[in-house]
C-alpha distance (Angstrom), angle and dihedral (degrees) to the residues before:
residue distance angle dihedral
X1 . . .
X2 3.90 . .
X3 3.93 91.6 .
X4 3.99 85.0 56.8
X5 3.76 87.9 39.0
X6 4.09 87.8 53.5
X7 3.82 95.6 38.2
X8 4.19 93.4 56.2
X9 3.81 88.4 45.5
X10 3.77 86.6 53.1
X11 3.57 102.1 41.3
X12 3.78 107.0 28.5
X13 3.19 92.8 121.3
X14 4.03 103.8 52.7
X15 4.37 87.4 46.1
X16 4.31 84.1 57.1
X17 3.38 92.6 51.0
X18 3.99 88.6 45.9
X19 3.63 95.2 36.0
X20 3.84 89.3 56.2
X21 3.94 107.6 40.1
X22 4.08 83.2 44.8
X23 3.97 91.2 52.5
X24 3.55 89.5 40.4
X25 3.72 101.2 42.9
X26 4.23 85.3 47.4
X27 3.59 99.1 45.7
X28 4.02 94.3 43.1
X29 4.56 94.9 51.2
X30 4.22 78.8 45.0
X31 3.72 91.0 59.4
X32 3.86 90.2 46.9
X33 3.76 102.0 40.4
X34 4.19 86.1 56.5
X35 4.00 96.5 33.6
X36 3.93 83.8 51.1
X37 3.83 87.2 -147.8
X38 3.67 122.3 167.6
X39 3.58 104.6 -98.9
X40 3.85 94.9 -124.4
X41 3.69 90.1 53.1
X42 3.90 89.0 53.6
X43 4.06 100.0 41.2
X44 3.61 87.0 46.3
X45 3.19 97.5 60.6
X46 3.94 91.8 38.1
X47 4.16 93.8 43.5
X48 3.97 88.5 72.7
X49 3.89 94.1 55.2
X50 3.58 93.0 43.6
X51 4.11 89.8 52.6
X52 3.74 92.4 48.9
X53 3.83 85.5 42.7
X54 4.16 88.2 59.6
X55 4.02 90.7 43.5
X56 3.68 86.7 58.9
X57 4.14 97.3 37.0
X58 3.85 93.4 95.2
X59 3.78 100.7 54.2
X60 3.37 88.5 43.7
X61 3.94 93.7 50.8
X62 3.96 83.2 45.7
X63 3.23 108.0 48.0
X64 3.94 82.8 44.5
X65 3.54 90.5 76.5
X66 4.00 91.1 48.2
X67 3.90 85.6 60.8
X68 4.36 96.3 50.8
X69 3.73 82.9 41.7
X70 4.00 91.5 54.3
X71 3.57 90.3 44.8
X72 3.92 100.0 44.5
X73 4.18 82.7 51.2
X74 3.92 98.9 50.8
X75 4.01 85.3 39.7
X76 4.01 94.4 58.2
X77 3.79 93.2 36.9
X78 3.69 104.8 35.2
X79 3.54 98.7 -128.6
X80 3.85 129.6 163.1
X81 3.60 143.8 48.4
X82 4.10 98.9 -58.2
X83 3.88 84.6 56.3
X84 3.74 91.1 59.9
X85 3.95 90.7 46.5
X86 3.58 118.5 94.1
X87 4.14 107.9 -112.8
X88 3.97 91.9 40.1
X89 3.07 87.2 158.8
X90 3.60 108.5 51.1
X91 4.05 122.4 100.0
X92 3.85 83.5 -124.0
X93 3.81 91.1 68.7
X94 3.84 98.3 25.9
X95 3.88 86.5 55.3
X96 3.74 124.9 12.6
X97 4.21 96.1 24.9
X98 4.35 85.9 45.7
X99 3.82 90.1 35.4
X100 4.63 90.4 56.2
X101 3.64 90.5 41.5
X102 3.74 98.4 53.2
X103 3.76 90.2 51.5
X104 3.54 84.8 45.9
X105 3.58 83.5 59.5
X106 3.89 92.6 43.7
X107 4.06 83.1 61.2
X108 3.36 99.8 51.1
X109 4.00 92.2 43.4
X110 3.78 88.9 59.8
X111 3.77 98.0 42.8
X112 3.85 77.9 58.6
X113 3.66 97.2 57.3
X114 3.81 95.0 47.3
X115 4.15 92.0 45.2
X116 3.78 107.5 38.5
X117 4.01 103.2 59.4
X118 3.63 96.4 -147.1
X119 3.69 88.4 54.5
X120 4.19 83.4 46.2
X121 3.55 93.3 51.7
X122 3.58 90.0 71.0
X123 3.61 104.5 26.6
X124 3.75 91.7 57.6
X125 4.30 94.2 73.1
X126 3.47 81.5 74.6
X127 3.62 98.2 58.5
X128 3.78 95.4 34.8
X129 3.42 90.2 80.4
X130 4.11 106.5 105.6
X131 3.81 94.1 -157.1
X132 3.30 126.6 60.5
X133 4.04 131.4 -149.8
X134 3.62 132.1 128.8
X135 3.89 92.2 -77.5
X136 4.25 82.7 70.9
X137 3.94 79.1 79.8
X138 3.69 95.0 71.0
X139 3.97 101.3 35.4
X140 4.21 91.9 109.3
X141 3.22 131.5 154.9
X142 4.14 110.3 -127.8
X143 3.60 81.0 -129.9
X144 3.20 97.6 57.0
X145 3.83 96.6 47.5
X146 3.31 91.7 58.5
X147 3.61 94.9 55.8
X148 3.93 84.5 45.1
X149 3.68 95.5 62.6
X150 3.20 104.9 30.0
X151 4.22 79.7 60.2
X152 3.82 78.5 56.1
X153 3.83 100.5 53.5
X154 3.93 95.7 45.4
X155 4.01 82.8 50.5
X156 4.12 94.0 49.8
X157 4.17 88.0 48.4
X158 4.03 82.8 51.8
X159 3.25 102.9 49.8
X160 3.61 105.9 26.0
X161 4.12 94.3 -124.5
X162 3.79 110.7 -173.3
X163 3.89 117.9 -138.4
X164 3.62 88.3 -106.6
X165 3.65 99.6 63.9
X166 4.10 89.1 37.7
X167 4.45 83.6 60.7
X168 3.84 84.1 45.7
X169 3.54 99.8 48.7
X170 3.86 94.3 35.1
X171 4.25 87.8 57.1
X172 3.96 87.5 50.9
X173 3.57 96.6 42.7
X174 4.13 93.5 47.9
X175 4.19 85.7 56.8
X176 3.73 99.0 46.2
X177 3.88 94.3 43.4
X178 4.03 97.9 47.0
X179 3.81 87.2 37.7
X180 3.88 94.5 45.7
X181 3.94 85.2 52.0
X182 3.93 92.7 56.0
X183 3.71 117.3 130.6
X184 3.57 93.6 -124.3
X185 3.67 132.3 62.0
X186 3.88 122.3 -129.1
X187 3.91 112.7 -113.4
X188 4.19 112.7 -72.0
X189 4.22 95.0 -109.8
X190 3.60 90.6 39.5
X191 3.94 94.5 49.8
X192 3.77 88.9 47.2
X193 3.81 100.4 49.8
X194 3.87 91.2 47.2
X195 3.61 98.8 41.5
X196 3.85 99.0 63.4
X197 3.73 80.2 83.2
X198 3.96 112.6 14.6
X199 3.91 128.7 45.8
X200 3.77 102.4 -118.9
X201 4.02 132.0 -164.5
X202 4.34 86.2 -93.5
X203 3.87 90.9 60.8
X204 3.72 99.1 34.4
X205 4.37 81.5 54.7
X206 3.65 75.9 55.4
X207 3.84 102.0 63.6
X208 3.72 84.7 38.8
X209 3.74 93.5 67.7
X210 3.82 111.9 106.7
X211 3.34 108.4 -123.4
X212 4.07 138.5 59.5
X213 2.71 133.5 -72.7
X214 3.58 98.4 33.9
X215 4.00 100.0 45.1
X216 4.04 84.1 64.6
X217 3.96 88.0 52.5
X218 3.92 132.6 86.2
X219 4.20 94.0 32.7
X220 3.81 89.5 164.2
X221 3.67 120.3 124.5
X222 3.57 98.5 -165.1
X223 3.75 115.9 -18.1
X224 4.02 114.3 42.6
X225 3.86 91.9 -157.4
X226 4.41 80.5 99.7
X227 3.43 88.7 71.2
X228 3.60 102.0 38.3
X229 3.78 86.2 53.7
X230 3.63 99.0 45.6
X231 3.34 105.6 39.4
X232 4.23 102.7 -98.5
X233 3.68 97.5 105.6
X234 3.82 113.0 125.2
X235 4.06 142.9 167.8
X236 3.39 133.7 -164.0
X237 4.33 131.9 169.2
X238 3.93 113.3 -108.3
X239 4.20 94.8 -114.2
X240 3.97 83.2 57.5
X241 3.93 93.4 54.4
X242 3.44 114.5 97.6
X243 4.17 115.6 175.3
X244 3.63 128.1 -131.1
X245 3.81 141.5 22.7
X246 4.18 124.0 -42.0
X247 3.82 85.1 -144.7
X248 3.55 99.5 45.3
X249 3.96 105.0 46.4
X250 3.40 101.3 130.3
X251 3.55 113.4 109.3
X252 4.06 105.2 -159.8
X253 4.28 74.3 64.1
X254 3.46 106.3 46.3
X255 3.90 95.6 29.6
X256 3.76 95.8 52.4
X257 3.66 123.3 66.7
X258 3.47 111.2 -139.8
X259 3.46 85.7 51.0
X260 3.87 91.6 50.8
X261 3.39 91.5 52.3
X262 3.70 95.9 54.9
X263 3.62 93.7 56.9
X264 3.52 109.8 103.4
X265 4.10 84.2 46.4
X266 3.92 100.0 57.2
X267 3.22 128.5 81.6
X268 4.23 105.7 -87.3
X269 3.77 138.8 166.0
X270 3.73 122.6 -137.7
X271 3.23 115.1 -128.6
X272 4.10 133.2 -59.6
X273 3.48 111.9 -44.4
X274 4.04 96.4 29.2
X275 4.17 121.8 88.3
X276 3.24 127.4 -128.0
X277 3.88 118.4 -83.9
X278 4.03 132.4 -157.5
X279 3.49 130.3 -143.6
X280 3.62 88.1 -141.1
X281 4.13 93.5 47.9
């Protein structure tokens, strides 16, 4: 047990990275084989989120290290709120109490991105895209990974989150992200009963749609009770969901890569309701 122990401490890293290409690789051939879509029609679509995915690679890889370094430093010098907690010690507050608050902190992160408009600038490539599949979950923005983990070292120095919860959390987090990105939606009754807790592909569709109010909806990374609590929550029938951003519908933009890329740089609006801003104003 200790020799598996040591060898996931060791190699956490390497089984994420396997963990989520496998996941992501399965889950994307499933949604072909039962869509029976051409297979050019489908990679196309995919071959632009994997590009933008490869842009942003080395920030993520690099600000990677920032997070293990964050954790080893709170580890040796017990810093953060769980080390202020009675039970410190306990694998109820090294795991489950560390595990809430982190996706607490994955809430607030992407209320961030939504409310602070440079934040949206970047955040918004991911929602430009007007199809949705499980390749959506890598379409990011290197900008707006940085922000993303940087969001995630600030919360490990708060907290105090030990490397092992950070590989726990990281192995939920890659299954409800890839699956809440899946093409199809689970079954009404089934969606309802299991999202009183957990943000499922139905509600993720949800913060897909284009428009306000519902694009600021359904923040939750993994568990929707967030939104239900502060006010986010949202629903919205499958004919009335319509993918992407009302400012960004132009397809030679949001199709193209260059000119996905350049996004957060042009000049954009927000959404309905907001003017138009300049970089240079």
């Amino acid at each position: 047990m200790s020799n598996y122990t040591n060898f996931v401490a060791e190699h956490g890293t390497a089984i994420q990275v396997v963990l989520y290409a496998g996941l992501l690789t399965l889950l994307w051939v499933v949604e072909w084989i039962v869509s029976a879509e051409p297979f050019g029609v489908k990679w196309g679509a995919a071959r632009l989120n994997v590009a933008i995915m490869l842009l942003a690679l080395p920030v993520q890889l690099i600000m990677t290290l920032l997070v293990v370094i964050a954790s080893a430093w709170v580890t040796v010098h017990h810093w953060g709120l769980l080390y202020v907690l009675p039970g410190s010690s306990s694998p109820w507050s090294k795991y489950l109490l560390a595990f809430v608050l982190l996706d607490l902190g994955d809430y607030v992160y992407h209320v961030c991105m939504h409310k602070y408009h440079w934040f949206w600038r970047f955040h918004l490539v991911h929602h430009s895209a007007q199809s949705v599949d499980v390749s959506t979950t890598i379409r990011e923005h290197p900008g707006d990974t940085f922000v993303r983990v940087s969001f995630l070292v600030a919360f490990v120095l708060m907290i105090g989150a030990g490397w092992g919860v950070l590989l726990l959390r990281q192995t939920v987090e890659t299954v409800a992200n890839i699956t809440s990105h899946s093409k199809y939606r689970l079954p009404d009754r089934l969606s309802r009963v299991l999202g009183w807790i957990f943000i499922t592909p139905n509600l993720h569709h949800v913060h897909h749609h284009h428009q306000r109010p519902y694009t600021d909806s359904n923040f939750g990374d993994v568990f929707s009770v967030w939104d239900r609590l502060f006010g986010t929550y949202a629903e919205l029938p499958t004919d009335d969901t319509v993918f992407g951003v009302d400012t960004h519908s132009d397809k030679n933009v949001t199709e193209s890569f260059k000119e996905v890329v350049m996004i957060p740089f042009r000049r954009q609006m927000r959404q309905k309701g907001q003017l138009a801003d300049n970089l240079g104003e």
